[in-house]
C-alpha positions as CSV (number, residue, x, y, z in Angstrom):
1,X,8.6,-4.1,1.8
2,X,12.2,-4.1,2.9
3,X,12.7,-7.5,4.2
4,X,15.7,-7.1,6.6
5,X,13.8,-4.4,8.4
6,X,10.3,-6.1,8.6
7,X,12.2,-9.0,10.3
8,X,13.5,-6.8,13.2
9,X,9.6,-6.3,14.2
10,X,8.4,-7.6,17.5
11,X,5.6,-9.8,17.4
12,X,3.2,-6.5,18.6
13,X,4.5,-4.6,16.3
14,X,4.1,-7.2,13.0
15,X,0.6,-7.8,14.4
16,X,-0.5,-4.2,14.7
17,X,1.2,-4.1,11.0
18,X,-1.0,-7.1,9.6
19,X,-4.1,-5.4,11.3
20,X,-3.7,-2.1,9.5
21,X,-2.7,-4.0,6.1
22,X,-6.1,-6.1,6.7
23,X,-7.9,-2.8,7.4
24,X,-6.2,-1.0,3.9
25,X,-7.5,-4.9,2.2
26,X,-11.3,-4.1,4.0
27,X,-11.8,-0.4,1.9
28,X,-14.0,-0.2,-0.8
29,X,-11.1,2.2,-2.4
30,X,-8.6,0.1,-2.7
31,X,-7.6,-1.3,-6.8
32,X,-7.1,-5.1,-7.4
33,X,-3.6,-4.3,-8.4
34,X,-3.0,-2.8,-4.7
35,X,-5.2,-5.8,-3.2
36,X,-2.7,-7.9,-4.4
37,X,0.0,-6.6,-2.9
38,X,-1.3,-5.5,0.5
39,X,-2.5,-9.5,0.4
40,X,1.4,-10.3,-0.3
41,X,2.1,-8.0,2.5
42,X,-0.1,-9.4,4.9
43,X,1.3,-12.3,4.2
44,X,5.0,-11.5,5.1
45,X,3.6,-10.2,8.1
46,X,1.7,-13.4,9.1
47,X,4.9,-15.3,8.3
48,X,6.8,-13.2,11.0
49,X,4.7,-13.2,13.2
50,X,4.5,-17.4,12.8
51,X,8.3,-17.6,12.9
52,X,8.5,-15.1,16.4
53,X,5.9,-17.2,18.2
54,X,7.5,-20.8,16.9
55,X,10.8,-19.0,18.3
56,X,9.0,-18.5,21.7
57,X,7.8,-21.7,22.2
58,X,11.3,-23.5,21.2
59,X,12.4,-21.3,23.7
60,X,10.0,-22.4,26.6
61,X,10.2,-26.0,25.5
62,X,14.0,-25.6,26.2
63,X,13.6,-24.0,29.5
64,X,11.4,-26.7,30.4
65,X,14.1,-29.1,29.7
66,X,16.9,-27.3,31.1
67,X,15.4,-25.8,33.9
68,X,12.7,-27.9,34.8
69,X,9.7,-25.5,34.3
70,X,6.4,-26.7,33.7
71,X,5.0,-26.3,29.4
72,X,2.7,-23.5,29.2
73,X,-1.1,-24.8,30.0
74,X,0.1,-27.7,32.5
């Protein structure tokens, strides 16, 4: 997996990418070998994903500050 251009994903798209790596993990087909490296796949994906929504919240955390807008769920 080419690193630079996983990280340009959006959040949808890393998610729809983790669900089809999860669904390629789920087949009865699939060699340990290749389990393996679909799992470290998955894995970059998940840790997009985590980074993009941690980037998010900063984001609204900061707004809040700045602009005086209320935390998500208050």
């Amino acid at each position: 997996m080419a690193k630079r251009k996983e990280e340009k994903l959006s959040l949808e798209e890393a998610l729809g990418k983790l669900d089809e790596t999860i669904s390629r993990l789920q087949s009865d087909e699939v060699s340990l070998e290749e389990s393996f490296e679909l799992y470290k796949t998955g894995m970059d994906y998940v840790k997009i994903c985590s980074e993009t929504i941690d980037m998010v919240e900063k984001k609204v955390l900061m707004l809040n500050q700045e602009g005086n807008l209320n935390e998500l769920g208050e």
